[in-house]
PDB file as gemmi writes it, atoms N, CA and C in Angstrom:
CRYST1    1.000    1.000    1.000  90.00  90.00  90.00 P 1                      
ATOM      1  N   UNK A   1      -2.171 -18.818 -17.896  1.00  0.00           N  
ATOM      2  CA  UNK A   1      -0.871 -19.087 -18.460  1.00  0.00           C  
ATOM      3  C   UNK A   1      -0.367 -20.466 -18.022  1.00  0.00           C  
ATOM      4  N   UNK A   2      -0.672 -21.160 -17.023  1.00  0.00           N  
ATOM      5  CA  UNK A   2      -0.282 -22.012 -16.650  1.00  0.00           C  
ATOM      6  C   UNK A   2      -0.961 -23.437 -16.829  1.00  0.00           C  
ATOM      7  N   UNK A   3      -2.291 -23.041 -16.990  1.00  0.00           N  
ATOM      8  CA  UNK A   3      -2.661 -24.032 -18.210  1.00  0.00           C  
ATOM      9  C   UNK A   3      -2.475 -24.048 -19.260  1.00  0.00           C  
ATOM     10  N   UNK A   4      -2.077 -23.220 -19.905  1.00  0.00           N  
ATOM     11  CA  UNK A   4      -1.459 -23.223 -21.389  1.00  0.00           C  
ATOM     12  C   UNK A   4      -0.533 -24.386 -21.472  1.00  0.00           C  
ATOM     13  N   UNK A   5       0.934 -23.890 -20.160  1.00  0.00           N  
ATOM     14  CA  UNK A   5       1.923 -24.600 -19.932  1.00  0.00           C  
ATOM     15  C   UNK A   5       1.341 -25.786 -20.029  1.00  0.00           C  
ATOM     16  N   UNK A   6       0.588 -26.304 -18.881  1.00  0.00           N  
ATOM     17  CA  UNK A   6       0.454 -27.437 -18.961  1.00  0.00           C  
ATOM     18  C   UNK A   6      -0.120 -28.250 -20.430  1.00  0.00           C  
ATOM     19  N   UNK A   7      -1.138 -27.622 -20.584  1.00  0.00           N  
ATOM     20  CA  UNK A   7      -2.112 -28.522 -21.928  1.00  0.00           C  
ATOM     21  C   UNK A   7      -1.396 -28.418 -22.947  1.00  0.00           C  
ATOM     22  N   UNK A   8      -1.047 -26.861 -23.441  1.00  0.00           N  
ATOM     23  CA  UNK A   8      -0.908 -26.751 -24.704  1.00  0.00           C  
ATOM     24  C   UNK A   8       1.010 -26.850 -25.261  1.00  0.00           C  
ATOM     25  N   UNK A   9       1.564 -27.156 -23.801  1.00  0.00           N  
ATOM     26  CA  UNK A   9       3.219 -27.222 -23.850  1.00  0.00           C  
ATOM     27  C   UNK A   9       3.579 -25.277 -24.800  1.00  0.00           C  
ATOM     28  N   UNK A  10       2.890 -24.509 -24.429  1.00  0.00           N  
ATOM     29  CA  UNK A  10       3.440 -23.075 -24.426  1.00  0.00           C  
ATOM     30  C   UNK A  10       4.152 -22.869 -23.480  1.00  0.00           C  
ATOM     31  N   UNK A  11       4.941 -22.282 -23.805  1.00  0.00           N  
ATOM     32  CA  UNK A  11       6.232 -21.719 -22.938  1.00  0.00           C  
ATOM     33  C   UNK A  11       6.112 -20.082 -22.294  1.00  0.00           C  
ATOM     34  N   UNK A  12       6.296 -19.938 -21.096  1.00  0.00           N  
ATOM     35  CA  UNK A  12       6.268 -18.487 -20.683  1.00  0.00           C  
ATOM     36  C   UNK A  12       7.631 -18.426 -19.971  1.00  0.00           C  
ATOM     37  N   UNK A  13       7.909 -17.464 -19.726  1.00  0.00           N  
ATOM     38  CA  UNK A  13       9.180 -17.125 -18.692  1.00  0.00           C  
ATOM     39  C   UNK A  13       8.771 -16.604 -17.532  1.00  0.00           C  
ATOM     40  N   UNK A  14       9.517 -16.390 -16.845  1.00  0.00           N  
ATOM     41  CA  UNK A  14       9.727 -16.390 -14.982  1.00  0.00           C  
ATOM     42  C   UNK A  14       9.013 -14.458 -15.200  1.00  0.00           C  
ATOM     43  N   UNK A  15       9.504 -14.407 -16.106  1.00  0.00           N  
ATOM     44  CA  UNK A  15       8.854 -12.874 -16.157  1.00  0.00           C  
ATOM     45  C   UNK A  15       8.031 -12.492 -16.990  1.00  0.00           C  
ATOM     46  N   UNK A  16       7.662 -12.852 -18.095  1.00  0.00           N  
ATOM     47  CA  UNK A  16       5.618 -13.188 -18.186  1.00  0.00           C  
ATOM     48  C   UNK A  16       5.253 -13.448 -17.079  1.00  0.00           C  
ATOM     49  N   UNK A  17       5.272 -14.479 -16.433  1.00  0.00           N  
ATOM     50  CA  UNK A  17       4.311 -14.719 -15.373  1.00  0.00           C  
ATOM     51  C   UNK A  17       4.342 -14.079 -14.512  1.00  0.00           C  
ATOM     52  N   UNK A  18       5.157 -13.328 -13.738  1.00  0.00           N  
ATOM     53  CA  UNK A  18       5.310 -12.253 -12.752  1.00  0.00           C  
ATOM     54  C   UNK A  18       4.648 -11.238 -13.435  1.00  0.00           C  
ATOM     55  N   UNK A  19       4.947 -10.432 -14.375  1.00  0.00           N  
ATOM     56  CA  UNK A  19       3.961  -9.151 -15.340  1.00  0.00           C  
ATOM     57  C   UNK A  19       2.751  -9.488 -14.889  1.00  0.00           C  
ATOM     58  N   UNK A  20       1.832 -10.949 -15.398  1.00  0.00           N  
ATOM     59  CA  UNK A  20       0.889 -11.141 -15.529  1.00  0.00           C  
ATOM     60  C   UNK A  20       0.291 -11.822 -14.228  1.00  0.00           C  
ATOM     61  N   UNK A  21       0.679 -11.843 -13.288  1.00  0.00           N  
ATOM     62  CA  UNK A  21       0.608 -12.202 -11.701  1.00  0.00           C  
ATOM     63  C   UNK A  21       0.477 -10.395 -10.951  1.00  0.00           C  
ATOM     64  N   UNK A  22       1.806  -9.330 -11.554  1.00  0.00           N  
ATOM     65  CA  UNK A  22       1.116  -8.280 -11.339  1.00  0.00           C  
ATOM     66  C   UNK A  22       0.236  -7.289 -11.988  1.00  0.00           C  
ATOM     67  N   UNK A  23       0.143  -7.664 -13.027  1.00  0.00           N  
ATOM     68  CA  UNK A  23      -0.999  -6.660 -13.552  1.00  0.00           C  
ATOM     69  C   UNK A  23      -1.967  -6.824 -13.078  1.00  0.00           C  
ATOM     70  N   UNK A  24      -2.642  -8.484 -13.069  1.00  0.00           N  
ATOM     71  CA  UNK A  24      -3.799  -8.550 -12.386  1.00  0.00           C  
ATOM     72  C   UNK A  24      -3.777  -8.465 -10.781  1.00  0.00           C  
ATOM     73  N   UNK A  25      -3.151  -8.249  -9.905  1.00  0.00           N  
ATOM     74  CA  UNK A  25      -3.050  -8.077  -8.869  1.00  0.00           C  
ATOM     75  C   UNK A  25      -3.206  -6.187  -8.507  1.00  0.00           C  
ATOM     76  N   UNK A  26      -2.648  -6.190  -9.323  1.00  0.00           N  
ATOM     77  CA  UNK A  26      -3.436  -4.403  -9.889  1.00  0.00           C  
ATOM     78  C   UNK A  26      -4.880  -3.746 -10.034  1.00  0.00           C  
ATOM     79  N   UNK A  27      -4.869  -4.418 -10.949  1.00  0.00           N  
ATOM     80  CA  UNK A  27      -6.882  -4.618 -11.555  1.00  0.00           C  
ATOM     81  C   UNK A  27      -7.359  -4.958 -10.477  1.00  0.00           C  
ATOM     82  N   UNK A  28      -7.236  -6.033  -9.515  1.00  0.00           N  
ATOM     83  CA  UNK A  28      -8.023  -6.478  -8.277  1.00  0.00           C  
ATOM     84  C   UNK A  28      -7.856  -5.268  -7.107  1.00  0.00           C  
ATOM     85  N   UNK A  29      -6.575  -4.980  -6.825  1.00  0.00           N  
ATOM     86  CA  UNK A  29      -6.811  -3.820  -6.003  1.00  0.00           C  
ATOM     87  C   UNK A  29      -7.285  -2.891  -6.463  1.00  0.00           C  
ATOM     88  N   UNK A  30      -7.401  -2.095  -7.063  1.00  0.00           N  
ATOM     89  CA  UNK A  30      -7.703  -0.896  -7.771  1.00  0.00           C  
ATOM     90  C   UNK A  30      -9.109  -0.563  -8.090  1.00  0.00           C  
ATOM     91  N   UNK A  31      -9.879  -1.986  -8.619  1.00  0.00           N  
ATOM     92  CA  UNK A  31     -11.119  -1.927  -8.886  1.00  0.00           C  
ATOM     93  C   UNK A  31     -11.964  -1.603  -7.438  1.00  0.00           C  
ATOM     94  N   UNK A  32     -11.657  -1.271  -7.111  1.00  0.00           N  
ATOM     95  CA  UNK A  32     -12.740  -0.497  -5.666  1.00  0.00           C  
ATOM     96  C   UNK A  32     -12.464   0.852  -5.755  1.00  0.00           C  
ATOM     97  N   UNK A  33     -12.868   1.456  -5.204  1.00  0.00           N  
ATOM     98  CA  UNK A  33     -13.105   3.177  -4.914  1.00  0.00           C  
ATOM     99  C   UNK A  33     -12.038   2.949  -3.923  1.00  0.00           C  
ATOM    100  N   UNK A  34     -10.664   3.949  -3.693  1.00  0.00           N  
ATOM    101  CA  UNK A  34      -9.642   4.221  -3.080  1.00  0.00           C  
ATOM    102  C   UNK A  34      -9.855   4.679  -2.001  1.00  0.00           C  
ATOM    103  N   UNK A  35      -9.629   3.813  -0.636  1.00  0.00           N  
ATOM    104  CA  UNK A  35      -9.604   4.194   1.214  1.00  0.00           C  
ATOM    105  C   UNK A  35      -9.656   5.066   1.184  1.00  0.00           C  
ATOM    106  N   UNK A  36     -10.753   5.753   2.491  1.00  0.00           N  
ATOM    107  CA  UNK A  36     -10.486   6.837   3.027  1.00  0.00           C  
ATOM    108  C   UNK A  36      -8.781   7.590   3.208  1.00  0.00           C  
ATOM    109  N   UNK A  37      -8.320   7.210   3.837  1.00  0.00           N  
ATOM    110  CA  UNK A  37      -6.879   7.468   4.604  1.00  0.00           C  
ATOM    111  C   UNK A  37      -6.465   7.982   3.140  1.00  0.00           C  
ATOM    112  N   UNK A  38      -6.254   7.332   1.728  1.00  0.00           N  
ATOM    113  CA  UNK A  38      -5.580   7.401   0.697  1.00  0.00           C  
ATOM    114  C   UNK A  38      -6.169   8.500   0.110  1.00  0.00           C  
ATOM    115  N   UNK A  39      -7.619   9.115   0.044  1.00  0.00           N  
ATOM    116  CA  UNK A  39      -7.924   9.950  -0.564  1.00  0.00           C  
ATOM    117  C   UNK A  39      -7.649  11.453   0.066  1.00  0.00           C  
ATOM    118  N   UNK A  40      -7.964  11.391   1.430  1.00  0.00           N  
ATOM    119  CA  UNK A  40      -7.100  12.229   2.677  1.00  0.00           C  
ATOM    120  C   UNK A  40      -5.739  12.684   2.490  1.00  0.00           C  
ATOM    121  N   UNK A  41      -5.323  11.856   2.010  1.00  0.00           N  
ATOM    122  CA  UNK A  41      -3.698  12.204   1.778  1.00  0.00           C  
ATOM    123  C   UNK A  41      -3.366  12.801   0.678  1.00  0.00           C  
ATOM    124  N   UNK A  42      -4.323  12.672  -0.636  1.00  0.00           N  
ATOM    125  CA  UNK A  42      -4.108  13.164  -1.826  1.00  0.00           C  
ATOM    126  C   UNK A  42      -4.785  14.200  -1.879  1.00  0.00           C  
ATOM    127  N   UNK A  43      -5.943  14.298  -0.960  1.00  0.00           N  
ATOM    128  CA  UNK A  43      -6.499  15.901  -0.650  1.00  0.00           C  
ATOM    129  C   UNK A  43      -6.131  16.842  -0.132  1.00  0.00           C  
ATOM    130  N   UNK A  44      -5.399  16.308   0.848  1.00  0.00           N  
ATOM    131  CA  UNK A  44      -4.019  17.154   1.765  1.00  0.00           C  
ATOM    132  C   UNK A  44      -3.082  18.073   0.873  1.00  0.00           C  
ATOM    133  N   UNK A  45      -2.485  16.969   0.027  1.00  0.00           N  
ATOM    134  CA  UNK A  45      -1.269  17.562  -0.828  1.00  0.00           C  
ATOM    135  C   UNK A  45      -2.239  18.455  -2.266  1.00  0.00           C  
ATOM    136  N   UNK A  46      -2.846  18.427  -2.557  1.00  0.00           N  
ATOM    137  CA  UNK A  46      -3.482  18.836  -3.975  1.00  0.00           C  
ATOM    138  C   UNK A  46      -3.989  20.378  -3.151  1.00  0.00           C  
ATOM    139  N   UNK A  47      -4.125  20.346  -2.076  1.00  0.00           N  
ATOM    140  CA  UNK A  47      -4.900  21.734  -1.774  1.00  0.00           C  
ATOM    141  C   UNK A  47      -3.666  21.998  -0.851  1.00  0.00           C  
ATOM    142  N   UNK A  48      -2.813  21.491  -0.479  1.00  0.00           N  
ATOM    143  CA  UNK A  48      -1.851  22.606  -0.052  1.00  0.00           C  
ATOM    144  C   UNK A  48      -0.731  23.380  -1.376  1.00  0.00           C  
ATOM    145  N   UNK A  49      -0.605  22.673  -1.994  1.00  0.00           N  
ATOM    146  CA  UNK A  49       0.055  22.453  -3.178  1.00  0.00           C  
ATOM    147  C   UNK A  49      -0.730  23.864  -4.210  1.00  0.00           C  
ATOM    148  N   UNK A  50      -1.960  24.247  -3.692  1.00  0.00           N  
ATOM    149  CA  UNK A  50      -2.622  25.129  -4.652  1.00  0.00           C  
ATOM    150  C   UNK A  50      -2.512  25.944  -4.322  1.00  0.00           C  
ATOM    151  N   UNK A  51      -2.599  25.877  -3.253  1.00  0.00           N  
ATOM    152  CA  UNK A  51      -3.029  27.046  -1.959  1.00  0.00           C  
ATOM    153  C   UNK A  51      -1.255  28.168  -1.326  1.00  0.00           C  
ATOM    154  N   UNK A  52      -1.509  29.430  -1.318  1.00  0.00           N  
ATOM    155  CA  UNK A  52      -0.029  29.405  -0.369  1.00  0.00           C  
ATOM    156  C   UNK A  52      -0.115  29.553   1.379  1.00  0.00           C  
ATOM    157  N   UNK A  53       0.912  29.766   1.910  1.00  0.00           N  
ATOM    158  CA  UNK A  53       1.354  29.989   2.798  1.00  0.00           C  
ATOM    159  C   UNK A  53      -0.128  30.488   3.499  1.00  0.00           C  
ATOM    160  N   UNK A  54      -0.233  31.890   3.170  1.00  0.00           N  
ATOM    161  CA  UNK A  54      -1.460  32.746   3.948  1.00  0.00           C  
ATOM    162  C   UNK A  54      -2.671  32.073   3.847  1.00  0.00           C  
ATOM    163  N   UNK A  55      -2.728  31.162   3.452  1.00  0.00           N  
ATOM    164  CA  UNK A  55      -4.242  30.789   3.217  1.00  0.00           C  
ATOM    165  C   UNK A  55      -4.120  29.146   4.279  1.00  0.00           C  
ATOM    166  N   UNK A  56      -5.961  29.157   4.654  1.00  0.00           N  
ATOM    167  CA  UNK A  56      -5.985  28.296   5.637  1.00  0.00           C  
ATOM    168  C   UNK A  56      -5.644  26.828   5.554  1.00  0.00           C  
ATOM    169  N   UNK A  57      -4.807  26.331   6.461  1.00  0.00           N  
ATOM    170  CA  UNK A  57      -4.492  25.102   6.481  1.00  0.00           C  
ATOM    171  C   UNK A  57      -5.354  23.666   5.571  1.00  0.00           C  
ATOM    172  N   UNK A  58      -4.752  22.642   5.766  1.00  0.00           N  
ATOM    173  CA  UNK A  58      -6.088  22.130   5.465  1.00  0.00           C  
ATOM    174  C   UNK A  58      -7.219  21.630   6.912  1.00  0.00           C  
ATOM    175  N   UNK A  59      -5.742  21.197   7.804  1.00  0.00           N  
ATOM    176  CA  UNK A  59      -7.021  21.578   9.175  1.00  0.00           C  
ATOM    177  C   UNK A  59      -8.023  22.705   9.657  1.00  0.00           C  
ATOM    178  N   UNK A  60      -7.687  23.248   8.929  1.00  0.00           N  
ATOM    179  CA  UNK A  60      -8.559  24.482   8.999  1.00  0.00           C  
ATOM    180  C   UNK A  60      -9.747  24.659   8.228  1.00  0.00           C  
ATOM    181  N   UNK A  61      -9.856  23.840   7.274  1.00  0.00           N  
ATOM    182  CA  UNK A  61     -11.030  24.473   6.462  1.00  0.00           C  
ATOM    183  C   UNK A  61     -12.156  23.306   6.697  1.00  0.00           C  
ATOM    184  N   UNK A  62     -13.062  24.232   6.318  1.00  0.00           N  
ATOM    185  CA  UNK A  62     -14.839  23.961   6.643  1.00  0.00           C  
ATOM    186  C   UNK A  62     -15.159  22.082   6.145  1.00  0.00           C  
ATOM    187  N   UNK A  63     -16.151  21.875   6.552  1.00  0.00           N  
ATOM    188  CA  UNK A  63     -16.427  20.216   5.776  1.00  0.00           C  
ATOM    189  C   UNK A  63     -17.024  20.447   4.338  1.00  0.00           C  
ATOM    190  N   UNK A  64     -17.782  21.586   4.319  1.00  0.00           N  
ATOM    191  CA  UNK A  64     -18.064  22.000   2.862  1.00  0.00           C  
ATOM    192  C   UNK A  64     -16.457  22.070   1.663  1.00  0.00           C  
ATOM    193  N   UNK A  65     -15.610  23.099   2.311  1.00  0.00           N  
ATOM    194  CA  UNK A  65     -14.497  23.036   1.445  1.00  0.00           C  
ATOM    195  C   UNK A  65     -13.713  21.531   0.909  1.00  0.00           C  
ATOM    196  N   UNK A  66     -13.691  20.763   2.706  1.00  0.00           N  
ATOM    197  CA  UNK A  66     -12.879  19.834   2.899  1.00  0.00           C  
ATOM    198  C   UNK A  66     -13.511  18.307   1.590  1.00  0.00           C  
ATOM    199  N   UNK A  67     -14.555  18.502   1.648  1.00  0.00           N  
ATOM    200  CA  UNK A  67     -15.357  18.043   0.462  1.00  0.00           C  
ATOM    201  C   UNK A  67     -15.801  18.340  -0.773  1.00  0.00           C  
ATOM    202  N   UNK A  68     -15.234  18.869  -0.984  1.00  0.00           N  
ATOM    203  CA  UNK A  68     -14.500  19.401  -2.543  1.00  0.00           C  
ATOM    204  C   UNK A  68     -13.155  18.895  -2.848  1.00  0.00           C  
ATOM    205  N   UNK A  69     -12.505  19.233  -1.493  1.00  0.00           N  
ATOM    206  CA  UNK A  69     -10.770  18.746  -2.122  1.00  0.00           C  
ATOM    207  C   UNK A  69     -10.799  17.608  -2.359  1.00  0.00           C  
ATOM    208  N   UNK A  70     -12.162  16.043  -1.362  1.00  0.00           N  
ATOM    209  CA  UNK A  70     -11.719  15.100  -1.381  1.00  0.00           C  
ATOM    210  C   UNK A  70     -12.197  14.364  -2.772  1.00  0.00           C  
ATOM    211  N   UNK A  71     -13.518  15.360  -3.162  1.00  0.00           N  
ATOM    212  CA  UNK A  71     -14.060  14.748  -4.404  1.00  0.00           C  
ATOM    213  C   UNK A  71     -12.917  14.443  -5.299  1.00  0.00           C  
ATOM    214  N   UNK A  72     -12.292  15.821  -5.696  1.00  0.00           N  
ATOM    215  CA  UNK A  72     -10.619  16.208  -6.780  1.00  0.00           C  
ATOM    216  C   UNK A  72     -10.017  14.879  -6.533  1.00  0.00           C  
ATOM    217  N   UNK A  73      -9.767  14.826  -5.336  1.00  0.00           N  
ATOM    218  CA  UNK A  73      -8.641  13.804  -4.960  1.00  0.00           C  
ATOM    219  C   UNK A  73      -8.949  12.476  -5.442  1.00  0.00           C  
ATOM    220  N   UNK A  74     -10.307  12.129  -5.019  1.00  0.00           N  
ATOM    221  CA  UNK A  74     -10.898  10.578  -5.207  1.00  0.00           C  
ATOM    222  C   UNK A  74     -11.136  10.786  -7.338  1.00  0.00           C  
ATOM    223  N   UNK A  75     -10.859  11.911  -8.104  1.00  0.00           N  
ATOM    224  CA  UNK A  75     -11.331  11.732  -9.239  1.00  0.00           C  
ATOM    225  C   UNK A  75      -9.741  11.486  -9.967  1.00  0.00           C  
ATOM    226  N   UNK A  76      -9.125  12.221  -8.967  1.00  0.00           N  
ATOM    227  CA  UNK A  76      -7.336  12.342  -9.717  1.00  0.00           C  
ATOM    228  C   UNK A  76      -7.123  10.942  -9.115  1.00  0.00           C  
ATOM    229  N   UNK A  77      -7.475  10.285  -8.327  1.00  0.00           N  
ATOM    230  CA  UNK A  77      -6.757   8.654  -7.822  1.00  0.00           C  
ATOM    231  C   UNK A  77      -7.461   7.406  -9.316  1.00  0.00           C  
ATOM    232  N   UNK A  78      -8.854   7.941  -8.943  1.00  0.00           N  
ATOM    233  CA  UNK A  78      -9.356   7.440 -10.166  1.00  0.00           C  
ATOM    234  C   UNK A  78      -8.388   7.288 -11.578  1.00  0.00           C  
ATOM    235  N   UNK A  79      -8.389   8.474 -11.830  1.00  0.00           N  
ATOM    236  CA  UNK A  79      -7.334   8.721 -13.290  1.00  0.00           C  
ATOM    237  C   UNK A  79      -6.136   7.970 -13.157  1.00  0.00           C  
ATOM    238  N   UNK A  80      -5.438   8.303 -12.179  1.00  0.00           N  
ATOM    239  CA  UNK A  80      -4.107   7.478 -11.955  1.00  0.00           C  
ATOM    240  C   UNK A  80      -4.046   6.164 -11.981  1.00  0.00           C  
ATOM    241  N   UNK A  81      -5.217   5.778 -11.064  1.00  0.00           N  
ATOM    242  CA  UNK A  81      -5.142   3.901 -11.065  1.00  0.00           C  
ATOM    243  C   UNK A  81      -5.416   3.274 -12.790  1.00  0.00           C  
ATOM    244  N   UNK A  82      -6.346   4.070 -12.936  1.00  0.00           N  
ATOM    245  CA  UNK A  82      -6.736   3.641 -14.581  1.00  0.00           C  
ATOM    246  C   UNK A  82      -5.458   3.562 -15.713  1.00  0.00           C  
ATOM    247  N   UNK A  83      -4.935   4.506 -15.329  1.00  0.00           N  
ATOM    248  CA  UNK A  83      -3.519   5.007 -16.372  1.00  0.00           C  
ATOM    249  C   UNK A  83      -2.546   3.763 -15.906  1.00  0.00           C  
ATOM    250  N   UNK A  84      -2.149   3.660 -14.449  1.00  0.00           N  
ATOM    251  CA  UNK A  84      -1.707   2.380 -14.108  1.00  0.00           C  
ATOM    252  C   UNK A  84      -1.261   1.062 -14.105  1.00  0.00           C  
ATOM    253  N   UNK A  85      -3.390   0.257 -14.594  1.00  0.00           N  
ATOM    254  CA  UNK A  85      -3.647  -0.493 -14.904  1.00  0.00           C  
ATOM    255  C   UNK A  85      -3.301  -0.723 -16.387  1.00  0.00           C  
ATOM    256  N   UNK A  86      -3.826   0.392 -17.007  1.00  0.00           N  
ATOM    257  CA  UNK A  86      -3.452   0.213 -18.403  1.00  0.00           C  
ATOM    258  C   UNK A  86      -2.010   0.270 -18.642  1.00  0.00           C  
ATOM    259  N   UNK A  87      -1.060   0.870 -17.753  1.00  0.00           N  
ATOM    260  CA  UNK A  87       0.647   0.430 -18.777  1.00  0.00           C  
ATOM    261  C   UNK A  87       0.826  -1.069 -17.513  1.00  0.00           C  
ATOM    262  N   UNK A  88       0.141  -1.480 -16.942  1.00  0.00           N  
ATOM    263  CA  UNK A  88       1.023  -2.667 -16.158  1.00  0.00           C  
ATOM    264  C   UNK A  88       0.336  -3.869 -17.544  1.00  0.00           C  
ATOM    265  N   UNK A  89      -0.635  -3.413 -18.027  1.00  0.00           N  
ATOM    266  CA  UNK A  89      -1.396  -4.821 -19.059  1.00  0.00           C  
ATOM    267  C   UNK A  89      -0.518  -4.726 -20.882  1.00  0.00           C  
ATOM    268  N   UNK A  90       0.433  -3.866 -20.617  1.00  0.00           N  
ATOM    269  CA  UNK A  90       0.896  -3.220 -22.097  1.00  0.00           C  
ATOM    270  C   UNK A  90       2.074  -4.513 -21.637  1.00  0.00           C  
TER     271      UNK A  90                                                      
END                                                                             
């Protein structure tokens, strides 16, 4: 955009360029597979959230279980960042 400005004398505003400063600042974070810590946290809440009261914590459950919730989690972060990316580029 800012060679445009310059070469082609196109005009943007203070907020085009911010949109387009964060969308792609979006796309760059996002395009990696989502931190440990972040997928942990969304595995936490998605299986307590399913689960009630009587049933085992999430500290409690096996590495077999605990790896299942995190797969869900890392596929629902997936979905989200994608959905994301796509309304920050609209």
């Amino acid at each position: 955009m800012l060679v445009e400005m310059a070469s082609e004398g196109t005009e943007y505003t203070h907020e085009d360029i911010a949109a387009a400063a964060l969308a792609i600042g979006l796309k760059t974070l996002l395009r990696d597979e989502p931190g440990a810590e972040r997928v942990e946290h969304a595995a936490r809440v998605i299986h307590e959230k399913l689960h009630d009261a009587a049933k085992p914590k999430w500290d409690a459950i096996n590495a077999i279980e605990r790896e299942f919730w995190l797969d869900i989690a890392r596929a629902a972060i997936r979905v989200s960042d994608a959905a994301l990316v796509q309304e920050a580029e609209v």
